[in-house]
N, C-alpha and C positions, 0 to 999 in steps of 0.2 A: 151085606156084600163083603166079602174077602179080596183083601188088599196087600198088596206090597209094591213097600215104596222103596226102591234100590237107586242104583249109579249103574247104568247099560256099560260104562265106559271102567267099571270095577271090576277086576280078576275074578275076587272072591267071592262076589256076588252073581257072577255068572256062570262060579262051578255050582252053588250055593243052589240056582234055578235050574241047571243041568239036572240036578240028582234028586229033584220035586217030585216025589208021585205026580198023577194026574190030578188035576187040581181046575178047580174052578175060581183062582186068583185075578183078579183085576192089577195088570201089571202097570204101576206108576214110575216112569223114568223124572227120579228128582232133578234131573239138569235141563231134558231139554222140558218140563211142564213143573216148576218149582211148584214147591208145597203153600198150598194159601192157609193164613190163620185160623181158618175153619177147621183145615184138615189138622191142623197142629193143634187143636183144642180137644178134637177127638182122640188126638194122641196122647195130651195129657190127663184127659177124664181117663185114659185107662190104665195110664202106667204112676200116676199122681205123682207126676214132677216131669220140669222140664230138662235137670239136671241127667235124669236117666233116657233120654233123648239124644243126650249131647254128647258129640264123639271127641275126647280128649286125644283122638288118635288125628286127629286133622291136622295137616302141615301149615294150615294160618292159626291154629291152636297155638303153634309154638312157634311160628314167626310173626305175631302179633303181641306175643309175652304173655297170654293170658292165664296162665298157671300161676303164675306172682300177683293174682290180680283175686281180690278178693268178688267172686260174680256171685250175682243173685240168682234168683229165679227169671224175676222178666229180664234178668241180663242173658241168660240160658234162651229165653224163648226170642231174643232177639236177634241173637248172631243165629240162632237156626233160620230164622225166616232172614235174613241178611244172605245169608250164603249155605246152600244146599250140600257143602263139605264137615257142617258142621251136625249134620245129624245122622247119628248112629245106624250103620245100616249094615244087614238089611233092614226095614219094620214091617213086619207080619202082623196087620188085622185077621183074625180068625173066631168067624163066629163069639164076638164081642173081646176079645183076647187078645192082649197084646205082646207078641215077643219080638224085641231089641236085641239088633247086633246080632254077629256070627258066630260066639264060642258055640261049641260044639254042643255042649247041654241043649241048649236055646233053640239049635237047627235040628235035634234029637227031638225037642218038645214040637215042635214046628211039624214034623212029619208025622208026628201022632195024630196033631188037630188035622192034617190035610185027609188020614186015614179015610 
C-alpha cells in the first residue's frame, strides 16, 4: 500500500499533493490521525534511522533548545511520536520506498515512483 504521511494544515505539502500525478496514495493527515509506533517502525526499517525522520526545521525543535542537546536515536523516535511537528514531511511510502522531506530532488524521485 502507498502512503503519505503530510500536515493538511502545511503550505508546502499541499502544493507538494497539488502537482502529484494521479496516484493511488493512501492519504495520512499526521495531526488530525497521529502516527502510531507501528507506523514509525515501518518508517525506520526503510530509511534506517530515526534521525532521518526527524525535522530540525520544527519550531519546538528550537524552542525546546534541542540542538544543544545531545539526542539519540530513541530520543529521535520519541519526540516524533510525542508530537506530529516533529517528523519530517512530507514521507512517501512507495512500493517499499521511502522518500523524506520536500527538497526538490526527493519530490523529483517521488514522481518517478508514482509514474
Amino acid at each position: 500500500m502507498n502512503k503519505i504521511y503530510y500536515l493538511a494544515s502545511c503550505d508546502t505539502c499541499r502544493k507538494i499533493i497539488k502537482s502529484l500525478p494521479k496516484n493511488d496514495l493512501v492519504f495520512h493527515d499526521i495531526k488530525q490521525d497521529p502516527i502510531t509506533e507501528a507506523e514509525l517502525e515501518e518508517m525506520y526499517k526503510l530509511s534506517g534511522s530515526y534521525e532521518a525522520l526527524f525535522s530540525k526545521k520544527a519550531q519546538l525543535y528550537k524552542s525546546m533548545d534541542l540542538k544543544n542537546k545531545s539526542l539519540t536515536e530513541a530520543d529521535f523516535k520519541k519526540y516524533i511520536l510525542e508530537h506530529y511537528t516533529f517528523l519530517s514531511r512530507p514521507v512517501f511510502i512507495i512500493d517499499g520506498k521511502i522518500y523524506i522531506g520536500n527538497s526538490q530532488q526527493n519530490i523529483l524521485q517521488v514522481m518517478k515512483a508514482l509514474e
